[in-house]
Backbone as a ProteinNet text record, in pm:
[ID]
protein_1_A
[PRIMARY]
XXXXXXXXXXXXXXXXXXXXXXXXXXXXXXXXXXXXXXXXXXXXXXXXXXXXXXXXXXXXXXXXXXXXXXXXXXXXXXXX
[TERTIARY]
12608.5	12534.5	12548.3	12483.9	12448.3	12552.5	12622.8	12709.7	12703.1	12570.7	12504.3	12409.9	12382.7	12301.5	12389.1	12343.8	12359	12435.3	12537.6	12645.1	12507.5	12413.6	12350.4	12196.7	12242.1	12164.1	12181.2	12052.9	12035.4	11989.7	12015.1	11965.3	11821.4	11760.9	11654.2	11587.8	11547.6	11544.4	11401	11293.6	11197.5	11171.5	11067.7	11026.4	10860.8	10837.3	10688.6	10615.7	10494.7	10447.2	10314.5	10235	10099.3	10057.9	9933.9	9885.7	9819.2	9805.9	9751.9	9885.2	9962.7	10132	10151.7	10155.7	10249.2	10324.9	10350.6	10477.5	10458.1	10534.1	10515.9	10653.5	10686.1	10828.3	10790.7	10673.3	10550.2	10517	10472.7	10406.1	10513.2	10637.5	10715.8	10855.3	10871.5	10992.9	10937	10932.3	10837.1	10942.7	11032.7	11101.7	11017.2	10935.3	10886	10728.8	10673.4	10507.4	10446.9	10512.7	10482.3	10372.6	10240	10197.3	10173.3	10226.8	10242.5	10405.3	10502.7	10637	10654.5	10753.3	10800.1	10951.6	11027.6	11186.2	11194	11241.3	11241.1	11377.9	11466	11584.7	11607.2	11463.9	11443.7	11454.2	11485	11441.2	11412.2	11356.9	11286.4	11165.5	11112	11023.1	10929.7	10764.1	10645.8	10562.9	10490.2	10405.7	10235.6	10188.6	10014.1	9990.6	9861	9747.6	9598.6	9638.2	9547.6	9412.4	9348.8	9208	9180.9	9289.5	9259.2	9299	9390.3	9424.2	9523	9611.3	9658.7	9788.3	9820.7	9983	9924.7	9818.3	9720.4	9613.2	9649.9	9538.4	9410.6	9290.7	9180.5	9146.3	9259.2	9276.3	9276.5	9319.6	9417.6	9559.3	9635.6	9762.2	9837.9	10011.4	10066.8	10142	10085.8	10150.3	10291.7	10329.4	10464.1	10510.3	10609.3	10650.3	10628	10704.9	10752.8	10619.3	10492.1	10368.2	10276.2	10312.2	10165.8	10205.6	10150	10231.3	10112.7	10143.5	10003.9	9977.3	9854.6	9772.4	9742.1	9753.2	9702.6	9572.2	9486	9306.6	9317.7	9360.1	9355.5	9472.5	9539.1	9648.3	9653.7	9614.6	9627.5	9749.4	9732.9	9941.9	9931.8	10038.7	10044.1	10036.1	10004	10067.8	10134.5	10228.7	10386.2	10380
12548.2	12650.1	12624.6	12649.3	12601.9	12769.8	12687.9	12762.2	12864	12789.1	12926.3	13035.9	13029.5	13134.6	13263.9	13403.4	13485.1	13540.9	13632.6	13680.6	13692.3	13751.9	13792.9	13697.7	13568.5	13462.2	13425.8	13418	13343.4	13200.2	13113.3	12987.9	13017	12938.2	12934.6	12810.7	12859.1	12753.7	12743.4	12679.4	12661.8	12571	12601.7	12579.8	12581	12467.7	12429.8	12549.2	12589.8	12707.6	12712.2	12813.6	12777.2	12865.2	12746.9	12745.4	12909.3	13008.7	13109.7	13226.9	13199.1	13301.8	13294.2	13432.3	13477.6	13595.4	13614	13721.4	13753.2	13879.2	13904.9	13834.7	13784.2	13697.1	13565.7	13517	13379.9	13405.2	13500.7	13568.2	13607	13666.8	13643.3	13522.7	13472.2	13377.4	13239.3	13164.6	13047.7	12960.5	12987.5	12895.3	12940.5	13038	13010.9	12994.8	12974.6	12972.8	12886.5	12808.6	12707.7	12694.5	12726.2	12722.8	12666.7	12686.9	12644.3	12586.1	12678.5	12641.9	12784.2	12859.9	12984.6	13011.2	13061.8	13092.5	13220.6	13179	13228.2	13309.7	13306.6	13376.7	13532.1	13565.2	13710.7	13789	13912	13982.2	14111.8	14158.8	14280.8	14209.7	14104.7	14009.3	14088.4	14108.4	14179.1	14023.1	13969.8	13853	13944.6	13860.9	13863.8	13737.8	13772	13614.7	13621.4	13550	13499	13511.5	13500.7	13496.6	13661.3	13731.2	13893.8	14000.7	13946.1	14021.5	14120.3	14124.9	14185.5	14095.8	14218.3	14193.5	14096.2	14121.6	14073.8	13923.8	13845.8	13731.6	13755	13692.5	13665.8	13684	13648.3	13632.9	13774.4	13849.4	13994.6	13990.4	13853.7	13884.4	13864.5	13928.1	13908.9	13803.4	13800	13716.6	13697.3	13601.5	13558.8	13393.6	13389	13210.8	13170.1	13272.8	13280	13273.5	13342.9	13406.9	13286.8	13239.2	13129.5	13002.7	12982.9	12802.3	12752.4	12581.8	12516.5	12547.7	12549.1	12586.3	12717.2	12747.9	12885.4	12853.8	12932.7	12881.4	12908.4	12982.1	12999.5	12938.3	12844.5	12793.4	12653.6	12661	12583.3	12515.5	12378.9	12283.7	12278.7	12272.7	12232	12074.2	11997.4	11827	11834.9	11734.3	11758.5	11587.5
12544.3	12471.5	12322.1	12280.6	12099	12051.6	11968.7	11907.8	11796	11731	11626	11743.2	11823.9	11910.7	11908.2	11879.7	11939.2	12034.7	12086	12188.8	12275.8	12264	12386.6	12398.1	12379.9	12410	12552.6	12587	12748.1	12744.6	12817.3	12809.3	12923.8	12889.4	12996.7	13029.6	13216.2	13291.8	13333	13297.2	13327.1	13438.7	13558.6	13688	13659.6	13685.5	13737.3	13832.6	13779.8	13844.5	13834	13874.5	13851	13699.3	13679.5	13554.9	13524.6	13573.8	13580.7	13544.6	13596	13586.3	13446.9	13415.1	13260.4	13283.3	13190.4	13177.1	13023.8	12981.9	12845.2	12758.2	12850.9	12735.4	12709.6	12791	12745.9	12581	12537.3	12427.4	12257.5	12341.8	12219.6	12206.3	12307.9	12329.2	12347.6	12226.9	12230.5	12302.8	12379.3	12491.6	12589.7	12590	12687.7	12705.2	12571.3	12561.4	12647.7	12731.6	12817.8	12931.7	12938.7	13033.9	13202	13304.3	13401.9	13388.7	13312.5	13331.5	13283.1	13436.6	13416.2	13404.7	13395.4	13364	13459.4	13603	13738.1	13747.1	13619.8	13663.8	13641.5	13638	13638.5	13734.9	13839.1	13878.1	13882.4	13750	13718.8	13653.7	13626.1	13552.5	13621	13535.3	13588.1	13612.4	13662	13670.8	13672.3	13627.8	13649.3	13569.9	13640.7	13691.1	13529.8	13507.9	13374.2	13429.1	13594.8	13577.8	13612.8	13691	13708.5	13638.6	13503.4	13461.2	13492.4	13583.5	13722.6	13811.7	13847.9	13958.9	14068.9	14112.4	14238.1	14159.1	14235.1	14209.3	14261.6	14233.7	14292	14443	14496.5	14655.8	14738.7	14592.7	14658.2	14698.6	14655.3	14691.2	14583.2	14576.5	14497.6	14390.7	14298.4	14186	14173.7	14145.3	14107.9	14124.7	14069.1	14110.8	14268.2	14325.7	14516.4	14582.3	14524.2	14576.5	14553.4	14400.3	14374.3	14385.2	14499.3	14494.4	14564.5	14601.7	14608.7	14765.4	14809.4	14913	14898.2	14818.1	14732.8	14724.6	14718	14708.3	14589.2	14479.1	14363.3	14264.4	14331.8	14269.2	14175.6	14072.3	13955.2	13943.6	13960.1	13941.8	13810.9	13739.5	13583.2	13601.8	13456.2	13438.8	13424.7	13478.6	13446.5	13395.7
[MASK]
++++++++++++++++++++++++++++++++++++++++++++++++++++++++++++++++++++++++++++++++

């Protein structure tokens, strides 16, 4: 851990995810502005889908890392 950081610094672990998944800590934590790379060690994290605007994808089912993965009809891979 970097030694000038903060007592209540988290490191974070980014996971390949689909290109559609954000979160509102995408927006102010430029560790994580990453599109199609999410930081999964959340669980109170809210997810929604960039094309619905919404908890629910296109499909009608639920968003999240666990939820959007490939064979998803609406599931976008990042380049890695």
């Amino acid at each position: 851990m970097n030694e000038n950081a903060p007592a209540d610094f988290r490191a974070v672990s980014l996971t390949a995810s689909c290109l559609n998944i954000r979160h509102k800590l995408m927006y102010v934590d430029d560790r994580q502005a990453l599109p199609g790379m999410i930081d999964t060690d959340s669980d109170t994290r809210i997810y929604f889908c960039m094309k619905t605007q919404e908890q629910i994808g296109p499909d009608d089912e639920p968003v999240g890392p666990k939820f959007c993965v490939s064979g998803r009809g609406c599931f976008c891979a990042p380049a890695l």
